[in-house]
Structures are given as structure tokens and as C-alpha cells.
C-alpha positions as CSV (number, residue, x, y, z in Angstrom):
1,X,-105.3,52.7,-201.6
2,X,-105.0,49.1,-201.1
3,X,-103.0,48.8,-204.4
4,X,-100.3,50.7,-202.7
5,X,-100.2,50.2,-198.7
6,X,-102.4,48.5,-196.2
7,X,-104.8,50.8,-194.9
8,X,-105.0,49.8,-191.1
9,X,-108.1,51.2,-189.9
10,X,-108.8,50.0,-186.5
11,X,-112.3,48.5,-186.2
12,X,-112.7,48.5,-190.0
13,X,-111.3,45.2,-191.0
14,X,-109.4,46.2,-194.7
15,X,-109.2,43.6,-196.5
16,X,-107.5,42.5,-199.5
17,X,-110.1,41.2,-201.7
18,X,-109.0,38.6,-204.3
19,X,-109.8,38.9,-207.6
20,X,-111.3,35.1,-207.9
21,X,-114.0,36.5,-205.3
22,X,-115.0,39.8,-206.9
23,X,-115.3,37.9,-210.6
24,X,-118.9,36.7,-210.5
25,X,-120.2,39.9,-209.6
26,X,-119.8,40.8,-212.9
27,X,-121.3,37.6,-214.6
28,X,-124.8,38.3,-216.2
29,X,-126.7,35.8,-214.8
30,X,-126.0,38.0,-211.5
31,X,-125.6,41.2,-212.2
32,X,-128.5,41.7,-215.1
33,X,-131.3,40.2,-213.1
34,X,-133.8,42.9,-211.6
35,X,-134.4,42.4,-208.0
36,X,-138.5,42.0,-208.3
37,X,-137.8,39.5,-210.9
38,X,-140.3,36.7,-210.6
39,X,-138.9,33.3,-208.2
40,X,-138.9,30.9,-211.1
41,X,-136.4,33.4,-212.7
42,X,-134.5,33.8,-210.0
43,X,-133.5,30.2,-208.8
44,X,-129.8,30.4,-208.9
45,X,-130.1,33.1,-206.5
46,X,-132.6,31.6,-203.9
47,X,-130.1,28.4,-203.9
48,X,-127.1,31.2,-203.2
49,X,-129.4,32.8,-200.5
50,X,-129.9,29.5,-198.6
51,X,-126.6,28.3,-198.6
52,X,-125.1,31.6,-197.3
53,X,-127.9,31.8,-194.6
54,X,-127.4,28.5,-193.3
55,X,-123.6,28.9,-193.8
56,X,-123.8,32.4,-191.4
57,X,-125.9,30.5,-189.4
58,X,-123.3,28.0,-188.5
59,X,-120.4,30.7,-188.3
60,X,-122.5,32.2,-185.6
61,X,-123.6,29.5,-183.8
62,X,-127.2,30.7,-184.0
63,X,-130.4,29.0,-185.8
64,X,-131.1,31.4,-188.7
65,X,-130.2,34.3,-190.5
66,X,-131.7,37.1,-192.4
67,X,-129.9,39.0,-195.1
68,X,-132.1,42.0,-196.0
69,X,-130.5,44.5,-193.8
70,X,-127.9,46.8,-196.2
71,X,-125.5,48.2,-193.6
72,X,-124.5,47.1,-189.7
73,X,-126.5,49.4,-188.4
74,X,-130.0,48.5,-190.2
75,X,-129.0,45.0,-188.8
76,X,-128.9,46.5,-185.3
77,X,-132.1,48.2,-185.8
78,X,-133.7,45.0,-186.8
79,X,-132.5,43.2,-184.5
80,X,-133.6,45.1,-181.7
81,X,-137.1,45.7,-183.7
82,X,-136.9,41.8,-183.3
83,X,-136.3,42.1,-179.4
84,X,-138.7,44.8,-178.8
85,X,-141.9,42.2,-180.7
86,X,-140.4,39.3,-178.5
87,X,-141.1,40.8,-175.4
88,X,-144.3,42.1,-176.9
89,X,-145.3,38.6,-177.3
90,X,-144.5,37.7,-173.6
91,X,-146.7,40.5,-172.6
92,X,-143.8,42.6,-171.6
93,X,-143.6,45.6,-174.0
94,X,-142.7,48.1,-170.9
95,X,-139.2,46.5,-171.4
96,X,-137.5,49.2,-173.2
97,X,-134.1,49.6,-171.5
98,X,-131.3,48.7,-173.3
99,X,-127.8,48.9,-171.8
100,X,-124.9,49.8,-173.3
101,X,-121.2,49.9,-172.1
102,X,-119.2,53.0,-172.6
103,X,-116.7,51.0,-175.2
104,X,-119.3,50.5,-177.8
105,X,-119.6,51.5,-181.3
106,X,-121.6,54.7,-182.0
107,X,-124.5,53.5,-184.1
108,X,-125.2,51.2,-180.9
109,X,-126.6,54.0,-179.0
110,X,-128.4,55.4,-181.7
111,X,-129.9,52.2,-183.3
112,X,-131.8,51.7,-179.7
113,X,-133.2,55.0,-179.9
114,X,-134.6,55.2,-183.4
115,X,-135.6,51.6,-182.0
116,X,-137.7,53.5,-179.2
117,X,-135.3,52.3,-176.3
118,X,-133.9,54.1,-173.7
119,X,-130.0,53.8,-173.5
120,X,-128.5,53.5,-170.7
121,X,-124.5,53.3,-170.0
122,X,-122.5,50.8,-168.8
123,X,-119.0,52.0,-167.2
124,X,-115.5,50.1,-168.1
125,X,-112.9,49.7,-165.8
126,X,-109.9,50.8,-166.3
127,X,-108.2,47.8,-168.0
128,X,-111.0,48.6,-170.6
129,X,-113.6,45.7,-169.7
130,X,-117.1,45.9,-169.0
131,X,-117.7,46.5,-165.0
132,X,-119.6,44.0,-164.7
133,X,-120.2,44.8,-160.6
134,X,-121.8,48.1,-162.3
135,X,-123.5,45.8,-164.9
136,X,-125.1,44.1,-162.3
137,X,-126.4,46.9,-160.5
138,X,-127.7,48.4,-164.0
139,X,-129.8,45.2,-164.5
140,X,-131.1,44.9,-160.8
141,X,-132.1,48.6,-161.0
142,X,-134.1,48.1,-164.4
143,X,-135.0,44.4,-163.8
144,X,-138.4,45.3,-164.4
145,X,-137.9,47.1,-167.7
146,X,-134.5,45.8,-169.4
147,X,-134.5,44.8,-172.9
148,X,-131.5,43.9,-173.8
149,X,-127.7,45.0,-173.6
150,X,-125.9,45.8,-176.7
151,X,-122.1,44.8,-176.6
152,X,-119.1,44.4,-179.0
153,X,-116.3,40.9,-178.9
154,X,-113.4,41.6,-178.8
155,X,-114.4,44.4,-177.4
156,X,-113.5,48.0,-179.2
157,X,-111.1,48.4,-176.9
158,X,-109.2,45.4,-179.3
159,X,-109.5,42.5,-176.4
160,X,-110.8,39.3,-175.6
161,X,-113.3,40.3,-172.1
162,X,-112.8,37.0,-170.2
163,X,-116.2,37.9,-168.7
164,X,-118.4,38.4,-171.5
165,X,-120.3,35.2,-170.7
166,X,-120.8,36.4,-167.2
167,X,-122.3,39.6,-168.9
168,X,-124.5,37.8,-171.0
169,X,-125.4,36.0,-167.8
170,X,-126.1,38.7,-166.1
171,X,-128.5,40.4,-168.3
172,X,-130.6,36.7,-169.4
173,X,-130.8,36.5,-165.3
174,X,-132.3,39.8,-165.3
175,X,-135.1,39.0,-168.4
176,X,-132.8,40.5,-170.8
177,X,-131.8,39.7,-174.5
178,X,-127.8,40.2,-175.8
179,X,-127.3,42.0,-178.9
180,X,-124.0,41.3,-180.2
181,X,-122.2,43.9,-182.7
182,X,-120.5,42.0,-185.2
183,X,-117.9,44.8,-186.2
184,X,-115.3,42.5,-184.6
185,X,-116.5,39.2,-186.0
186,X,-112.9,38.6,-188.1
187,X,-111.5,37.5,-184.4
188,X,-114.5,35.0,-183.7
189,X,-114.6,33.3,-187.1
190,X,-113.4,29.5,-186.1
191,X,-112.9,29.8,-182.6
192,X,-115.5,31.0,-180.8
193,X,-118.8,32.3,-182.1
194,X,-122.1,34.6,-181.0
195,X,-124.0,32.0,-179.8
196,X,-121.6,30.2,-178.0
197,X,-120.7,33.1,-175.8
198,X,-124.6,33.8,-174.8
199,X,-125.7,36.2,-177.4
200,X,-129.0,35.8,-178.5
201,X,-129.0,37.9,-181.9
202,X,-126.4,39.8,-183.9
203,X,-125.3,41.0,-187.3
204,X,-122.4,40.7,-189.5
205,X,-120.6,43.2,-191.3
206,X,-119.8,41.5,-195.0
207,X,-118.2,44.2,-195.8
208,X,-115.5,43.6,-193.1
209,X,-115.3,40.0,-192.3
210,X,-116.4,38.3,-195.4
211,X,-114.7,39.9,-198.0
212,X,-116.8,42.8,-199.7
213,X,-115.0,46.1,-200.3
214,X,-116.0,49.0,-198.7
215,X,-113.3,51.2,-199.2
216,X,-115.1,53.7,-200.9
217,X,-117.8,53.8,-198.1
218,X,-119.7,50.8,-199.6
219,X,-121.8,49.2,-200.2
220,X,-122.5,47.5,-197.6
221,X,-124.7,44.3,-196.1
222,X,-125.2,43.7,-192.6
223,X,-127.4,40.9,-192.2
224,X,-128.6,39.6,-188.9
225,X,-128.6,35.7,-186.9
226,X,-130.1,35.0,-184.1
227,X,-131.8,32.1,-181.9
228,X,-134.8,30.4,-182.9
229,X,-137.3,32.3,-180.7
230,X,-136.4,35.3,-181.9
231,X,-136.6,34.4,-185.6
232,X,-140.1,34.3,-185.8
233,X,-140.1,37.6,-185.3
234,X,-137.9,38.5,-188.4
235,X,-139.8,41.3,-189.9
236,X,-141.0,39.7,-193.5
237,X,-143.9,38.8,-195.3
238,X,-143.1,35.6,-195.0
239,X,-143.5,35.4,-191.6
240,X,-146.4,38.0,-191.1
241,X,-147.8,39.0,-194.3
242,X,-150.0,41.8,-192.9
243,X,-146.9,43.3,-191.3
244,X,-145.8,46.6,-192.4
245,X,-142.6,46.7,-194.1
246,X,-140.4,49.0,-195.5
247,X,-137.5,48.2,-197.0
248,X,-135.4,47.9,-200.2
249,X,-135.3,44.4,-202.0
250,X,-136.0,41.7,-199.6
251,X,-132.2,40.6,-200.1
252,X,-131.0,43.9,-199.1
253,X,-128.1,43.8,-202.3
254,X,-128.1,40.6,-203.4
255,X,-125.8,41.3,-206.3
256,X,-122.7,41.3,-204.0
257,X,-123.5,38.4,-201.7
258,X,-122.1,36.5,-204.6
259,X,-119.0,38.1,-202.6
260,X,-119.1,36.5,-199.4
261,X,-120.4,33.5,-201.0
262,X,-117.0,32.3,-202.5
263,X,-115.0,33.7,-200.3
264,X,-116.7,31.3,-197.5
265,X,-116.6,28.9,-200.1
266,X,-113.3,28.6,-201.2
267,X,-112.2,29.0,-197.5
268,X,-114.1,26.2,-195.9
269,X,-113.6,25.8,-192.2
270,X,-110.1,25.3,-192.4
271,X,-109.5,28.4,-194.0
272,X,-111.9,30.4,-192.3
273,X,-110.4,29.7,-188.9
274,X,-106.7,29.9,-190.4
275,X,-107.6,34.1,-191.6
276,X,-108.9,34.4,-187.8
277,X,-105.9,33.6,-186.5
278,X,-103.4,35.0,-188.7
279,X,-105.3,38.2,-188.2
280,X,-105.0,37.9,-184.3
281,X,-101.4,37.1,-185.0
282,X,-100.6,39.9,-187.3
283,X,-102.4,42.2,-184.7
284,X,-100.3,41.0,-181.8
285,X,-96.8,40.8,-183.8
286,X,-97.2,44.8,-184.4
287,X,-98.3,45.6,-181.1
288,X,-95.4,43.8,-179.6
289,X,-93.0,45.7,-182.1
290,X,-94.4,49.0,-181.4
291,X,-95.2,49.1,-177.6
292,X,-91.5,50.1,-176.5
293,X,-92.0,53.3,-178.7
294,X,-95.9,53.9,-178.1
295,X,-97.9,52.8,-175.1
296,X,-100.2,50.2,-176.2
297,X,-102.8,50.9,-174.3
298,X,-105.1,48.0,-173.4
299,X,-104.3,44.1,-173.3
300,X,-105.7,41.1,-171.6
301,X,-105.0,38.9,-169.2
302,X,-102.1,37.3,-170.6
303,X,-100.1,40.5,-172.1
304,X,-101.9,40.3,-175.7
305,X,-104.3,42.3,-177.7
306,X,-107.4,40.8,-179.8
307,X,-107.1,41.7,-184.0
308,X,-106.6,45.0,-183.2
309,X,-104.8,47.1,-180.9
310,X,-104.6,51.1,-179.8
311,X,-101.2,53.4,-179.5
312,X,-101.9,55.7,-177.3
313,X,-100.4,59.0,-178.1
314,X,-102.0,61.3,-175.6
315,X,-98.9,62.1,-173.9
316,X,-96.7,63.2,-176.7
317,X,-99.1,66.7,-176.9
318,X,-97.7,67.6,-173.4
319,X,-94.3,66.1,-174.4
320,X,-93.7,68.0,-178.0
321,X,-96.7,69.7,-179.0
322,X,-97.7,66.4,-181.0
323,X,-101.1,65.8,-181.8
324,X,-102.6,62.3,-183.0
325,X,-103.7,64.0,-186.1
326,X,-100.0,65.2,-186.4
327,X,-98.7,61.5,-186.6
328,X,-101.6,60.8,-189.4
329,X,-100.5,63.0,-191.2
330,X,-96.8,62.6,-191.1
331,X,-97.8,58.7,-192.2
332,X,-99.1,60.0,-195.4
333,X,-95.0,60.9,-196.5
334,X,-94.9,57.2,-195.7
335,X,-97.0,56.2,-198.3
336,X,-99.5,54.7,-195.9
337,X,-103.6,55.9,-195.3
338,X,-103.8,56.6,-191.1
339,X,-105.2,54.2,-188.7
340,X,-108.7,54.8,-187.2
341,X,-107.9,58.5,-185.4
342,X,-109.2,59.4,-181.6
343,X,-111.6,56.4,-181.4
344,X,-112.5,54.9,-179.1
345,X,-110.4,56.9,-176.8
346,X,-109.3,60.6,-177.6
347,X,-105.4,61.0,-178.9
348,X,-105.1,57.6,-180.1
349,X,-104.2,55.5,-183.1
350,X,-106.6,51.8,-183.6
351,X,-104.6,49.6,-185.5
352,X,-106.4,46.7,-187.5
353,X,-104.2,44.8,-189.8
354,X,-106.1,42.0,-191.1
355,X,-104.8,38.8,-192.0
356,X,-104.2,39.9,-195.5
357,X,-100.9,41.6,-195.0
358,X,-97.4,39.8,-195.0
359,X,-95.0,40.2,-193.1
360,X,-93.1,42.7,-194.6
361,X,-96.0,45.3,-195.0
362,X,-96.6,45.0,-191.2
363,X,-92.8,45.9,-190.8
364,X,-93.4,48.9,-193.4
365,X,-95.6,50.5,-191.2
366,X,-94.0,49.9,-188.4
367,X,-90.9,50.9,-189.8
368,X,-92.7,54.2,-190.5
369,X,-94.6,54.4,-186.8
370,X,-90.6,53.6,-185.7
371,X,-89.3,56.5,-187.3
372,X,-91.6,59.1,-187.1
373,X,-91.2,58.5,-183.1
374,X,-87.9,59.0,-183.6
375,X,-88.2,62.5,-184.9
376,X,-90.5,63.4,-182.4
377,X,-88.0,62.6,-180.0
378,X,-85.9,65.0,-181.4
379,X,-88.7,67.1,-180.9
380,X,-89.0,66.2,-177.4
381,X,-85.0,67.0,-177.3
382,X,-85.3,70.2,-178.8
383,X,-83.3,69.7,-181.5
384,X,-86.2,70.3,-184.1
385,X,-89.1,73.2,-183.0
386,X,-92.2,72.3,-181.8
387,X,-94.1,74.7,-184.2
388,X,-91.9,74.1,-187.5
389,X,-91.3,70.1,-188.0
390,X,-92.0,68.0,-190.4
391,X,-95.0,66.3,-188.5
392,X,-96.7,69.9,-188.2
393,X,-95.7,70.7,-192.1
394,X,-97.0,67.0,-193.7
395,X,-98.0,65.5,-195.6
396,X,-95.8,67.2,-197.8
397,X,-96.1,67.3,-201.3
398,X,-93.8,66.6,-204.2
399,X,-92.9,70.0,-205.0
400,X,-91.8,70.7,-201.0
401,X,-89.9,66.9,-201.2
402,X,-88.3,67.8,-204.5
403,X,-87.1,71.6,-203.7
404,X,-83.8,73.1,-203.6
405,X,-84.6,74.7,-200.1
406,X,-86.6,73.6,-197.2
């Protein structure tokens, strides 16, 4: 757990979650209230919900927010609900294409579907950025019927697309709205934002960026921005009351927002923009440690990776019999939960560190990445078998550790 080793899940954003901003979920005038409770009883609340919106707001660069969503991929789904009723409204509702580049997150694909859109992919080059040349020709071909085009920053692939704005271009040139994934957000915070790259809607992930834990699987909030002429087509009573709705509470889990609320609020600006950049740091000082002993396997233009980066360990199969999974599991003698495994690219570790680690937990584990290459050169050298090593036996257990004979 995070009591014990950083868990550096690629694309998952592992926080460590102070104390100071966990406390006031557990103060009564939060956590007793019942989520229908009338408004007049409910007041500290409402003045929590409209600071946080118009503080996401601003972090986004877009003109409102919505918090109901309870996960990043109900945002998604609201958000392109949202997109699908704008072009309604323009008299457009053939537009039902929505692109969507090979390096994107997997609920992308199927949040346009179960929004009633047809996907349709987008090819990377090789460097791992969008092709936009392809781009174009996707949103000339489907000019008449594009949607929008769903896209991560940084991208998965852990880097800064220098032409992300010509994408977004591309797609608003072609009557198209940009849905921007948030799963990356904890590299925008501060120094660049949504709006201010050409998105016109996207959701955040509170469980990653803003501080509320998720490392049992939840629970989670995605809520979404987005520019003013999409919000009035936020699907809530208060904006069409004979709409039909279904949903949980209207503020998704309002309980924990009380989370992201202090955090933002004992960070201020300052703060907010130092974690984004300690967190590209930390990303970029492990990558350049470890990329003499595994390939890293995309970078930008200038040699550096986003928050995250990806090993790639494809060729240490064909080398010694080495699988990715074998390297996971080997990291567990280390003391240390594995990085995100074969995603987005097959035979590959994603490495996320977060800004929360010091210094000398980013050595640990590369330290421990450091050494178990070394024994699978030995492997390579045939010093130790391919079939009986201790990356094919781990994790090992106490007992095996502790025994006489090995």
C-alpha cells in the first residue's frame, strides 16, 4: 500500500493523501446529512458546491462545471450526451461520428457508443502523436457527420503533442466539438489548461488529480467543464425540468468533495502549479535514470517525457524468456505494487510517480527496476536458466526467502 511503497501506476495518478485533507469527511455536519435533505438544511454544502465549481472552472479554463457525474467515464458520457443535444439544437443530429486516436483510454471508445456514436480511429505515428495528416483526412471524410473527437493531454503515451491545438483545430474547422479526457489533468494543473488548448468540454478525475483516494477502486467523482454554449445543455432539472434524468444524487457523492475542496484550498495557485511541476519533474528524473537499462519508449521533441513515462520491455522476451508480467512480479520481492502492466502498448511498464514521492523513494524503485535488469542480464548471459530464475519463481514468499535450501 501507500503506507509502505509508492504505487506507480501509470495513468492512475497515486497520490499521497494528507491526513489534514481526508479529516472533514468525517465531521458530522458532512458526513450525517442525507443527500435529499431539504436546501435550507443543506447550506454549507451548496456554498462548498459553488466554490469548487467555479474553482474547477478556472483550473480548466472553461465557463462552468457540473459535479454529478461519479466516475470519469459517466463524465464522458455526459459530456458527449451534452455534444450530441448541441448539435441537436443546430439542427444537425445526423452528426454522430466521433473520432478517436488509437492512444486513448478505453472507456473513450465505449462512452461514445453507449452515447449512440460511431467511433472511428485515429492512427499515431510512430513517435506516438496523433497523425494529424490522417486526422485531417478523417474529418474531411466525415465533415458532414463529425461530432466530436475524443483525445487525452499529455497524451497516454506520457507526452506533451506539440500539435494538439492544431487537432483541435482541425476538428472545430470540420463542425466538430473536442472532448478532452482528464486522466492526465495532474500535468496541466497551472500551466496550461482544457480550454486554452481548444477543448470545448472535459472531465476531471478527483480521484487522481485532486486528492481523493482510490486505491481500493474508489470511490470516485468525475465531474465535467465545458464552454458556455455547451452548458445549457447540462442534463439537470435546473436547466430543463421536463427532462428525463437518471441519476444518483444530483452531486454525484458530495460527501467526499469535501476532499478536493481543501486540497485546492490549502494549495492555492501557487501550490497547485508547484505539484504540477514537481510531478513532471519526478516523472522525468526516473526516466532519465532508467532509460540506459530499459528503453523508454516515447519522448517529445526536446528528449523529455510528460508525468509519466513507459519502459518498454518487449525485447527482453526474445532476449531471456522475460515477460513484463515477469518483471511485476519480481518488484513485489522489492516491496513495491507494479506499474500499470501492457497498457497502452503490449510488454510494457507506465510509470506515474506523482509529485508526492521524495527523492529517495524514486531512487528505491529505481534501485529495484536497476537490479532486477541486472539479473536478467545474467539471464541473457546464461549464467542463470531461462526457465528457473528468480523473476519466473517471484514473488517469493517468506518461507522460500527464509529457507535453508533454495
Amino acid at each position: 500500500s501507500l503506507v509502505h511503497s509508492m504505487i506507480p501506476l501509470g495513468s492512475c495518478t497515486m497520490k499521497l493523501n494528507a491526513t489534514s485533507e481526508m479529516l472533514p469527511v468525517t465531521w458530522p455536519e458532512f458526513a450525517k446529512l442525507h443527500p435529499f435533505a431539504p436546501g435550507d438544511q443543506t447550506k454549507g454544502y451548496q456554498a462548498l458546491f459553488k466554490n469548487l465549481e467555479k474553482w474547477l472552472a478556472e483550473i480548466t479554463g472553461f465557463d462552468a462545471t457540473w459535479l454529478q457525474p461519479n466516475a470519469g467515464s459517466a463524465g464522458e458520457y455526459a459530456g458527449l450526451l451534452m455534444i450530441r443535444e448541441y448539435h441537436k439544437s443546430r439542427g444537425q443530429p445526423h452528426r454522430t461520428v466521433c473520432l478517436i486516436p488509437e492512444s486513448a483510454h478505453g472507456t473513450n471508445p465505449a462512452s461514445a457508443v453507449i452515447a449512440g456514436m460511431k467511433v472511428v480511429g485515429v492512427t499515431c505515428r510512430d513517435n506516438g502523436d496523433i497523425d494529424l495528416d490522417y486526422l485531417r483526412k478523417m474529418a474531411e471524410q466525415h465533415k458532414d457527420d463529425l461530432a466530436c473527437m475524443m483525445l487525452t493531454y499529455p497524451s497516454t503515451h506520457g507526452v506533451f503533442e506539440e500539435g494538439v491545438r492544431e487537432a483541435c483545430k482541425i476538428v472545430h474547422d470540420h463542425g466538430g466539438q473536442v472532448y478532452m479526457d482528464g486522466a492526465n489533468m495532474n500535468a496541466q494543473v497551472g500551466l496550461t489548461s482544457p480550454g486554452a488548448i481548444g477543448a470545448d468540454v472535459c472531465h476531471l478525475n478527483l480521484h487522481k488529480t485532486f486528492c481523493i483516494p482510490h486505491g481500493g477502486g474508489g470511490p470516485g467523482m468525475g465531474p465535467i467543464c465545458m464552454r458556455r454554449h455547451l452548458a445549457a445543455f447540462i442534463p439537470k432539472p435546473t436547466v430543463n425540468a421536463d427532462a428525463l434524468r437518471v441519476s444518483a444524487a444530483d452531486y454525484g457523492s458530495p460527501a467526499i468533495l469535501t476532499i478536493p475542496y481543501v486540497y485546492i484550498a490549502m494549495m492555492g495557485g501557487e501550490g497547485l502549479t508547484k505539484a504540477t511541476k514537481v510531478a513532471i519533474l519526478n516523472a522525468n528524473y526516473m526516466a532519465a535514470r532508467l532509460k540506459s537499462h530499459y528503453p523508454v519508449l516515447f519522448t517529445g521533441a526536446h528528449g523529455r517525457c510528460a508525468h509519466e513515462f513507459i519502459l518498454d520491455c518487449r525485447g527482453l522476451e526474445r532476449t531471456a524468456g522475460i515477460k513484463v508480467e515477469d518483471i511485476a512480479k519480481r518488484l513485489m520481492d522489492y516491496g513495491f505494487h507494479a506499474p500499470t502492466m501492457s497498457w497502452p502498448v503490449s510488454g510494457t511498464l507506465m510509470i506515474e510517480p506523482t509529485e508526492s514521492e521524495s527523492k529517495d523513494e524514486l531512487d528505491r524503485l529505481c534501485d529495484a527496476l536497476i537490479a532486477i535488469r541486472a539479473e536478467i542480464a545474467e539471464i541473457e548471459a546464461g549464467t542463470l536458466d531461462k526457465a528457473d530464475n528468480m523473476l519466473k519463481h517471484a514473488p517469493h514468499t517468506a518461507a522460500a526467502v527464509t529457507a535453508d535450501a533454495w
